[in-house]
PyMOL Python script that loads the backbone (N, CA, C, O; Angstrom):
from pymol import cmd

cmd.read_pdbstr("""\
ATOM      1  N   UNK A   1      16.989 -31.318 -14.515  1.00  0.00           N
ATOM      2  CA  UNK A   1      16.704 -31.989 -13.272  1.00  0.00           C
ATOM      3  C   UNK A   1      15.412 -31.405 -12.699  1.00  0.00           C
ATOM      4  O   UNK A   1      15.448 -30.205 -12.427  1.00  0.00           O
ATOM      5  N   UNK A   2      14.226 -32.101 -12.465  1.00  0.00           N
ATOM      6  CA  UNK A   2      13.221 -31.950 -11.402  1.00  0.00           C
ATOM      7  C   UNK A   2      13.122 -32.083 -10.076  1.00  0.00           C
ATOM      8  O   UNK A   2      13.697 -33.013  -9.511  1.00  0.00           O
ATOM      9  N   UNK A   3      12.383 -31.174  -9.400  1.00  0.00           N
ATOM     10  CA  UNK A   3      12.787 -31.035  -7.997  1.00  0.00           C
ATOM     11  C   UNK A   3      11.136 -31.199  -7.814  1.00  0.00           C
ATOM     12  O   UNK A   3      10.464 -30.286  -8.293  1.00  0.00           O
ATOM     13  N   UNK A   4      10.483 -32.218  -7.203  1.00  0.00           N
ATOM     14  CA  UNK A   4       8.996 -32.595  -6.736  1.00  0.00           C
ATOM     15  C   UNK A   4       9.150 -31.457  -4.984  1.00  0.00           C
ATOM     16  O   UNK A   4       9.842 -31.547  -3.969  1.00  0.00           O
ATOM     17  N   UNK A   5       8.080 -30.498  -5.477  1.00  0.00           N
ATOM     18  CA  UNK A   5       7.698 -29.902  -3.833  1.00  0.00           C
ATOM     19  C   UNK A   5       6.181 -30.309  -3.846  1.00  0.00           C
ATOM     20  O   UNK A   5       5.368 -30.222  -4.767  1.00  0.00           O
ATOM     21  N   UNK A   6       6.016 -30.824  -2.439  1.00  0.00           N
ATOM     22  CA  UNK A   6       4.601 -30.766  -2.057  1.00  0.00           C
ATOM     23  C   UNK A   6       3.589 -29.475  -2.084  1.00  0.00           C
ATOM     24  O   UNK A   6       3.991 -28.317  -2.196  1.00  0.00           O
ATOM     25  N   UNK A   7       2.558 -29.762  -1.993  1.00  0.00           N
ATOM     26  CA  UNK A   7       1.966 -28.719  -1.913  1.00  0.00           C
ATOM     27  C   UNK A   7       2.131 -27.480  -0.702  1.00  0.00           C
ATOM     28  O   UNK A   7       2.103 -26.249  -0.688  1.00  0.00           O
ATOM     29  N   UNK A   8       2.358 -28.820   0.502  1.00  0.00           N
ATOM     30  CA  UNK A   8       2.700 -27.795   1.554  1.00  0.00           C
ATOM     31  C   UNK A   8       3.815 -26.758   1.443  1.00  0.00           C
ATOM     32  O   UNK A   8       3.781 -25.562   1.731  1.00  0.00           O
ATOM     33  N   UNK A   9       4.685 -27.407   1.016  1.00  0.00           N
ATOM     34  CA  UNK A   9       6.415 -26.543   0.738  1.00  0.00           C
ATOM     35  C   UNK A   9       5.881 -25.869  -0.968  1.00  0.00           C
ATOM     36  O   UNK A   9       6.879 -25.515  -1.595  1.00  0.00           O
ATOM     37  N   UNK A  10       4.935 -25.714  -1.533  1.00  0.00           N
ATOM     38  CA  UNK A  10       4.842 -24.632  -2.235  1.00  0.00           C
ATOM     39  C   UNK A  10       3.977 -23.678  -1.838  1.00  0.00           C
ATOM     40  O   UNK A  10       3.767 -22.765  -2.635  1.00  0.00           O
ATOM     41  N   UNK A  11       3.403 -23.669  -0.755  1.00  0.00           N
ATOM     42  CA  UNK A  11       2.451 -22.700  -0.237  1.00  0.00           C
ATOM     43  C   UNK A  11       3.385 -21.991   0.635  1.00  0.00           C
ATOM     44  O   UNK A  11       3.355 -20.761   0.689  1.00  0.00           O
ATOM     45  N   UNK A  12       4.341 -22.788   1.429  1.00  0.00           N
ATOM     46  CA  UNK A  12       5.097 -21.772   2.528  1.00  0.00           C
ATOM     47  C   UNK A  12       6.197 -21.477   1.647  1.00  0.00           C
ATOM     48  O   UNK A  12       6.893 -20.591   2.144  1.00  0.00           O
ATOM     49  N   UNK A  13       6.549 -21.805   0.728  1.00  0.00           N
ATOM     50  CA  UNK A  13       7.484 -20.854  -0.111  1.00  0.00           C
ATOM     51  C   UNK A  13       6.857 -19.565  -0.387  1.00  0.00           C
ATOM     52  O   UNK A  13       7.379 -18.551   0.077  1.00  0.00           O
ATOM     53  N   UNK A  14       5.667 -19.482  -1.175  1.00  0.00           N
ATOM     54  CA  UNK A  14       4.404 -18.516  -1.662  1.00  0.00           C
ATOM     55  C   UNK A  14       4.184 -17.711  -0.382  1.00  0.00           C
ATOM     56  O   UNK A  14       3.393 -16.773  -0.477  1.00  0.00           O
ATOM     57  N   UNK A  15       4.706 -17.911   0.685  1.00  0.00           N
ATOM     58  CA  UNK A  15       4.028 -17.232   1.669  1.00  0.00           C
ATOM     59  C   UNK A  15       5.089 -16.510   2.695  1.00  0.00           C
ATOM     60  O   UNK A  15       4.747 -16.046   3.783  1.00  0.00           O
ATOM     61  N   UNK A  16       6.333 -16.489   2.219  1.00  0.00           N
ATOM     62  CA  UNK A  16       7.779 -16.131   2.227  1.00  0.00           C
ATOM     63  C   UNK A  16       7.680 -14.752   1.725  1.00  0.00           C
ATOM     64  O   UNK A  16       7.182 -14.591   0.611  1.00  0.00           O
ATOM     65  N   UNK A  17       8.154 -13.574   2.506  1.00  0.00           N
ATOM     66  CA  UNK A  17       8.476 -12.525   2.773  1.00  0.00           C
ATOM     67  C   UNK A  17       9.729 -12.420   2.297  1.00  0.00           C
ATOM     68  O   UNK A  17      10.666 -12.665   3.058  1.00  0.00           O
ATOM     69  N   UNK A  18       9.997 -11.980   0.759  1.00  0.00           N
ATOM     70  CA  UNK A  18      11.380 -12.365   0.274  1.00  0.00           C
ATOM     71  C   UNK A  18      12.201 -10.956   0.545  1.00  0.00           C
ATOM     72  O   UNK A  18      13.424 -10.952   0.409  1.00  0.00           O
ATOM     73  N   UNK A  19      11.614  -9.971   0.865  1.00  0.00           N
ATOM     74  CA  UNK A  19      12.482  -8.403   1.599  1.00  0.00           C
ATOM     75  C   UNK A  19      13.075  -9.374   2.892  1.00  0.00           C
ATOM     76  O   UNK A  19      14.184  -9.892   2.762  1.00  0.00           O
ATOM     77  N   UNK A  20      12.431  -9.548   3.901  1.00  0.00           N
ATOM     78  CA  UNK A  20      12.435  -9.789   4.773  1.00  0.00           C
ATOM     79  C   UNK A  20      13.940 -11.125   5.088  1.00  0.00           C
ATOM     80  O   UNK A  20      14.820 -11.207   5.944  1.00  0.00           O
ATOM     81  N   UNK A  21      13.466 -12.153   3.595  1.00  0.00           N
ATOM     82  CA  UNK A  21      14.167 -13.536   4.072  1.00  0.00           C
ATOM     83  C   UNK A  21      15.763 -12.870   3.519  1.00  0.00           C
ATOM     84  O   UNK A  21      16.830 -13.219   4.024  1.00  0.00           O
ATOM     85  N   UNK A  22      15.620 -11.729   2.241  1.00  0.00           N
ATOM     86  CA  UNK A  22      16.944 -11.226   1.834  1.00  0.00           C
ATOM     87  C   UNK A  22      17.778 -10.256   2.713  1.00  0.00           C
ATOM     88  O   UNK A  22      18.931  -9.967   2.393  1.00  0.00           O
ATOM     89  N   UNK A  23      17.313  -9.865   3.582  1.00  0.00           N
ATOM     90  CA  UNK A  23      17.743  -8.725   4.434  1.00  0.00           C
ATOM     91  C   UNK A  23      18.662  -9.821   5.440  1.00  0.00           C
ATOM     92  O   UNK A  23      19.829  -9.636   5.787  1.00  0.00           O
ATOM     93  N   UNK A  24      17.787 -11.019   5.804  1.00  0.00           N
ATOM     94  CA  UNK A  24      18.109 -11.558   6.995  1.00  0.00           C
ATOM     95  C   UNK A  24      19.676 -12.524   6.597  1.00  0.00           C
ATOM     96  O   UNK A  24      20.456 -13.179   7.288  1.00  0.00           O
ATOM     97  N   UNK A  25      19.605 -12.225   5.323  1.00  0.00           N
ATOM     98  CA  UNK A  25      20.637 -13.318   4.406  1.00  0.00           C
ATOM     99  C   UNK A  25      21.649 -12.320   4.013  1.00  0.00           C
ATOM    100  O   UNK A  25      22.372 -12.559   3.046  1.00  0.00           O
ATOM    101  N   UNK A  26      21.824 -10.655   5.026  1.00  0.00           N
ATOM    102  CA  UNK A  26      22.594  -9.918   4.398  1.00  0.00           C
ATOM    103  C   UNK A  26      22.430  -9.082   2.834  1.00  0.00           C
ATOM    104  O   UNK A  26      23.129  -8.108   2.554  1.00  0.00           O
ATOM    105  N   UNK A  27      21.679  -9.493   2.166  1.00  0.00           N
ATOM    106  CA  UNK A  27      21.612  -8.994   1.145  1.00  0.00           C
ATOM    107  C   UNK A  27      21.520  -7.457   1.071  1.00  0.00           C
ATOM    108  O   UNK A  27      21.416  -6.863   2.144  1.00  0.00           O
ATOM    109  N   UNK A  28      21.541  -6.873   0.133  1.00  0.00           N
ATOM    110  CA  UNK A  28      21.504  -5.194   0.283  1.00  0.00           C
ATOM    111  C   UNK A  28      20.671  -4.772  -0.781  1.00  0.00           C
ATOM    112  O   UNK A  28      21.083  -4.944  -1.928  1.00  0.00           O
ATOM    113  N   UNK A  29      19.580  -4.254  -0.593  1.00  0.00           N
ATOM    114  CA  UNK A  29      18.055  -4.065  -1.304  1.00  0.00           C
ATOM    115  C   UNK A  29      18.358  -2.555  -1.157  1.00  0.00           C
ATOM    116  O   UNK A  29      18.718  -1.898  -0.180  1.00  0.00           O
ATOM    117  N   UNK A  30      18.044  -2.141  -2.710  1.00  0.00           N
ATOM    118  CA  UNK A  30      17.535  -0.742  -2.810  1.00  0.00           C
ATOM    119  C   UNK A  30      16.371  -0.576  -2.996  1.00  0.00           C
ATOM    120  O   UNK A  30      15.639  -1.449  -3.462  1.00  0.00           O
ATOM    121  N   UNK A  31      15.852   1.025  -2.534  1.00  0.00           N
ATOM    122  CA  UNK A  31      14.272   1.300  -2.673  1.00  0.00           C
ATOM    123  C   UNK A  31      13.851   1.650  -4.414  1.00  0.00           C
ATOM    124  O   UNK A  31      14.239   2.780  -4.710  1.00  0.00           O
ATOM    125  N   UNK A  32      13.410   1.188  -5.154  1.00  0.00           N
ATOM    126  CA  UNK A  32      12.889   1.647  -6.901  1.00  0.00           C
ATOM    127  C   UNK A  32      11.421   1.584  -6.640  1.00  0.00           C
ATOM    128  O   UNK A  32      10.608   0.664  -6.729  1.00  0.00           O
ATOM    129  N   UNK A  33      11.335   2.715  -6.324  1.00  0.00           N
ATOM    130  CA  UNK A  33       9.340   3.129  -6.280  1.00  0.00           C
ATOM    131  C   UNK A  33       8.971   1.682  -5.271  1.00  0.00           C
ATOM    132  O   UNK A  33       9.771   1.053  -4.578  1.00  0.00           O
ATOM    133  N   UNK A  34       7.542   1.432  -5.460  1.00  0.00           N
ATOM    134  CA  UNK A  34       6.995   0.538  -4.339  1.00  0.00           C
ATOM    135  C   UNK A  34       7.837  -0.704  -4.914  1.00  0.00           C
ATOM    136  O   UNK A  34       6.977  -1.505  -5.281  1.00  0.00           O
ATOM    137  N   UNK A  35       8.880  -1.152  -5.123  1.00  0.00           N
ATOM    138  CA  UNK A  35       9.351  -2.312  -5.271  1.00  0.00           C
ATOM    139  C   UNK A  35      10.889  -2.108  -4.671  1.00  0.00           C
ATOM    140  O   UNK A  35      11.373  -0.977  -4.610  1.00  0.00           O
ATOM    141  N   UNK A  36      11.487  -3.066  -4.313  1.00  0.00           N
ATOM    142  CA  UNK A  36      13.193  -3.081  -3.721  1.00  0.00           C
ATOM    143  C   UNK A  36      13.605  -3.823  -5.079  1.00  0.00           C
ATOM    144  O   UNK A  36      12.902  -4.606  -5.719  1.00  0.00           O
ATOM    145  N   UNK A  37      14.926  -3.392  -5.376  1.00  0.00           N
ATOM    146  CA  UNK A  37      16.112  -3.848  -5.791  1.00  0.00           C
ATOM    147  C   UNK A  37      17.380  -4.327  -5.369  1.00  0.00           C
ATOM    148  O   UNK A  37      18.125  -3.881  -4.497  1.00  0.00           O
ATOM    149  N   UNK A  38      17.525  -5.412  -6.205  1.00  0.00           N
ATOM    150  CA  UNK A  38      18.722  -6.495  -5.316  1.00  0.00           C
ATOM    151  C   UNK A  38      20.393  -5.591  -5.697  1.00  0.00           C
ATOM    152  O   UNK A  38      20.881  -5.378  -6.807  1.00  0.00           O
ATOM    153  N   UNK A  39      21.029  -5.159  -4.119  1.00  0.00           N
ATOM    154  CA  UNK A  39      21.994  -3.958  -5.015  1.00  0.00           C
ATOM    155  C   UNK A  39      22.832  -4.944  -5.443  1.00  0.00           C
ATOM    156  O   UNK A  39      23.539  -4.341  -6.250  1.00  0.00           O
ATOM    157  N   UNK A  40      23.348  -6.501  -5.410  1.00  0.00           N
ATOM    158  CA  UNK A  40      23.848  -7.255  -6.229  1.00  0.00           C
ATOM    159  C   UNK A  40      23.518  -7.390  -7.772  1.00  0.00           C
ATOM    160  O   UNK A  40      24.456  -7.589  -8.545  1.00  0.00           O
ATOM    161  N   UNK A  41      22.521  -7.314  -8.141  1.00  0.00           N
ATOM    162  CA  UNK A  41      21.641  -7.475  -9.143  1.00  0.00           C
ATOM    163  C   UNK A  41      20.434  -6.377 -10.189  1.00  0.00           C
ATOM    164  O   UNK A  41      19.369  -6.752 -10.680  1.00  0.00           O
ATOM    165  N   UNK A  42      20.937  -5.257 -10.260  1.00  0.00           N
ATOM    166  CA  UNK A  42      19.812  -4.489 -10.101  1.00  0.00           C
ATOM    167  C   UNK A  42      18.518  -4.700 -11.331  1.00  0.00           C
ATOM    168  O   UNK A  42      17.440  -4.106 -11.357  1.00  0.00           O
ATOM    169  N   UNK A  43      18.931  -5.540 -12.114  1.00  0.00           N
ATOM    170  CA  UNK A  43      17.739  -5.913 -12.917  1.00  0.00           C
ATOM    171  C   UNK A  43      16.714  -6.931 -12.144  1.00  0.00           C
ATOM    172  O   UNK A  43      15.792  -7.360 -12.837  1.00  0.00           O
ATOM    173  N   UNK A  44      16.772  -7.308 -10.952  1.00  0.00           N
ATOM    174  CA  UNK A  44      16.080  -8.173 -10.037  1.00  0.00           C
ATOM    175  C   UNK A  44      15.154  -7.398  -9.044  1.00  0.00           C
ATOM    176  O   UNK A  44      15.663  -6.818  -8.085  1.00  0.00           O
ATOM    177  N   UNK A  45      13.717  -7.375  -9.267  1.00  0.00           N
ATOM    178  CA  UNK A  45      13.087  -6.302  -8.367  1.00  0.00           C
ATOM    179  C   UNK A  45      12.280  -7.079  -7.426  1.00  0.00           C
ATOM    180  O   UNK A  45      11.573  -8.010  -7.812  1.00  0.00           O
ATOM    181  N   UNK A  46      12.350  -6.785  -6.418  1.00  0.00           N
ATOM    182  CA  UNK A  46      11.519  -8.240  -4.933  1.00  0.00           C
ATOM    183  C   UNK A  46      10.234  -6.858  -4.532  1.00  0.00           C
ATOM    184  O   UNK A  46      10.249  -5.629  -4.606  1.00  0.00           O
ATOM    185  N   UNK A  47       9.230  -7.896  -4.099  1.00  0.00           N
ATOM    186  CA  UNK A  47       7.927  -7.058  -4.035  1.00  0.00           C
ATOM    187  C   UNK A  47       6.947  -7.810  -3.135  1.00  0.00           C
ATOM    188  O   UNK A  47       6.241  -8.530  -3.841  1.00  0.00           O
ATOM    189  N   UNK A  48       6.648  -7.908  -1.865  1.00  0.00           N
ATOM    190  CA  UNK A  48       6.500  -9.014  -1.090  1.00  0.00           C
ATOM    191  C   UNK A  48       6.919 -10.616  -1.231  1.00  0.00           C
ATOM    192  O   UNK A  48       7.478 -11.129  -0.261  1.00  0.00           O
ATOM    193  N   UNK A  49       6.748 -11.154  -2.024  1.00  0.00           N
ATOM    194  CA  UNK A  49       6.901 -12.588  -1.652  1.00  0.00           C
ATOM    195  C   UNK A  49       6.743 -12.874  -3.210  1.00  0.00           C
ATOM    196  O   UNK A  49       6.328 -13.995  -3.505  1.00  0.00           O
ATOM    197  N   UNK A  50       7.106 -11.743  -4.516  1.00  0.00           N
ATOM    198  CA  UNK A  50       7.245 -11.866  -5.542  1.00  0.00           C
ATOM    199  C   UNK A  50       8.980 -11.453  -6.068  1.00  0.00           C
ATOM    200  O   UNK A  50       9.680 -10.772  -5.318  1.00  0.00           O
ATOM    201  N   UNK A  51       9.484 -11.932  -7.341  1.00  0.00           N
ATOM    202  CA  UNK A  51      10.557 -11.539  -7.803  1.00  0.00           C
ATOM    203  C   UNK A  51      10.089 -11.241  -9.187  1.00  0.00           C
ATOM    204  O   UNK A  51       8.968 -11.556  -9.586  1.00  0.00           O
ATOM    205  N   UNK A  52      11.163 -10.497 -10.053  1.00  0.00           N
ATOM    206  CA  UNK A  52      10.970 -10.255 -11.382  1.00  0.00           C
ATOM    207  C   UNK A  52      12.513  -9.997 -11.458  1.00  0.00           C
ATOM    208  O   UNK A  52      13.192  -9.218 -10.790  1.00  0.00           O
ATOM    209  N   UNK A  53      12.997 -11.124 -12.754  1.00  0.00           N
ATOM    210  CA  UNK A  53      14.315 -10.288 -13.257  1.00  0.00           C
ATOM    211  C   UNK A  53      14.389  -9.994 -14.415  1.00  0.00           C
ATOM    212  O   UNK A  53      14.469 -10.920 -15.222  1.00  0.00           O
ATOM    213  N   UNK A  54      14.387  -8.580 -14.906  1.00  0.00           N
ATOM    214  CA  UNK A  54      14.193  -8.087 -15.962  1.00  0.00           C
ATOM    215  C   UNK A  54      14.950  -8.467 -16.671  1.00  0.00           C
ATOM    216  O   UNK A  54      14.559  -8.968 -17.725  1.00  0.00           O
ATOM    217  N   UNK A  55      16.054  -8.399 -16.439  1.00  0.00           N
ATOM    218  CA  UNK A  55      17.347  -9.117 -17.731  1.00  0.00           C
ATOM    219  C   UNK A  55      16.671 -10.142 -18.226  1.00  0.00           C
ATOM    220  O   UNK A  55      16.602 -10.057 -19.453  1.00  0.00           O
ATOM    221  N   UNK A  56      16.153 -11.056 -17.799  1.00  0.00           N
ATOM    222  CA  UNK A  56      15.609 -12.047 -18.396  1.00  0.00           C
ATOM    223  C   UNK A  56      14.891 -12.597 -18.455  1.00  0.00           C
ATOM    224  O   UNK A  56      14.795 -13.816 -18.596  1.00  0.00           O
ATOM    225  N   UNK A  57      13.762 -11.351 -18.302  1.00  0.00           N
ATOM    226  CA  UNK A  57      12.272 -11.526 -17.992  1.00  0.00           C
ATOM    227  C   UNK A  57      11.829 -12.697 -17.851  1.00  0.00           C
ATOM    228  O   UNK A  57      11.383 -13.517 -18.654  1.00  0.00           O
ATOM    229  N   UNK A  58      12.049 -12.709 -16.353  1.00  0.00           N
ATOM    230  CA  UNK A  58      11.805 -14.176 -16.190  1.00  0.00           C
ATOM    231  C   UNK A  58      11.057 -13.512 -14.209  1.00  0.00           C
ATOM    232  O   UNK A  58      11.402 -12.431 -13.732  1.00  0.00           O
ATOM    233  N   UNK A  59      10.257 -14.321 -13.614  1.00  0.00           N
ATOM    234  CA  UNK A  59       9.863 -13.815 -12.484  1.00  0.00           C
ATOM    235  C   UNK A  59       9.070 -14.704 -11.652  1.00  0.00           C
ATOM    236  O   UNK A  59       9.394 -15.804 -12.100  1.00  0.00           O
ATOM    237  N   UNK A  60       8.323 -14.892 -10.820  1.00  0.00           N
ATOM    238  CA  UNK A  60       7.743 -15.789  -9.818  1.00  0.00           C
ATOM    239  C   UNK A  60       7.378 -15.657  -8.545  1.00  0.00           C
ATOM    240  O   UNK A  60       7.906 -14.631  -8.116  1.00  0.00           O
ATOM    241  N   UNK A  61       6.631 -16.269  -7.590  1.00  0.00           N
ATOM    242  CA  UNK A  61       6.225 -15.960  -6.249  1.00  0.00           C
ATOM    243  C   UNK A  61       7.600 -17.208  -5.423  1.00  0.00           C
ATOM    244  O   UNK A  61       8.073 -18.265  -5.841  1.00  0.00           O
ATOM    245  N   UNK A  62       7.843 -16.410  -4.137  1.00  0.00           N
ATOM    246  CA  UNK A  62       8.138 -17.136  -3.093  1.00  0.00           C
ATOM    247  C   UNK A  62       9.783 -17.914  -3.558  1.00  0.00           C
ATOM    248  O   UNK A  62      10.780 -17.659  -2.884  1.00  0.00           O
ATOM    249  N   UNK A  63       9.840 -18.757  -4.651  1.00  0.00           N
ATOM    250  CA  UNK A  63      10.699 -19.444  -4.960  1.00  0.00           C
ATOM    251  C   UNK A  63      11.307 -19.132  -6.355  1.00  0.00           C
ATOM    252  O   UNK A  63      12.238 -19.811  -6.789  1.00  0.00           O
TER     253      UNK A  63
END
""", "prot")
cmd.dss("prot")
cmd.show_as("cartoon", "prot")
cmd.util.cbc("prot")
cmd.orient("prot")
């Protein structure tokens, strides 16, 4: 399934503070050097408004 975002809604995704939007969503972030870890998840590392999940090296901005 494809999901069409405009440009606008991919820039304010990109521009999403994902510490910030996960904290506010309850989530529970550990500190791993200059990057947080998702304590649900810990192969998932958030880094301003970037993700990376190592399990499955897979990663992206904002969304």
């Amino acid at each position: 399934m494809f999901i069409y975002f405009t440009e606008e809604q991919r820039q304010r995704a990109n521009a999403v503070d994902l510490e910030d939007f996960l904290l506010r969503h309850n989530e529970k972030l550990l500190r791993s050097g200059r990057e947080k870890r998702l304590a649900s998840d810990h192969s998932v590392t958030i880094r301003g408004n970037e993700w990376y999940d190592h399990a499955s090296e897979e990663g992206g901005a904002g969304h």
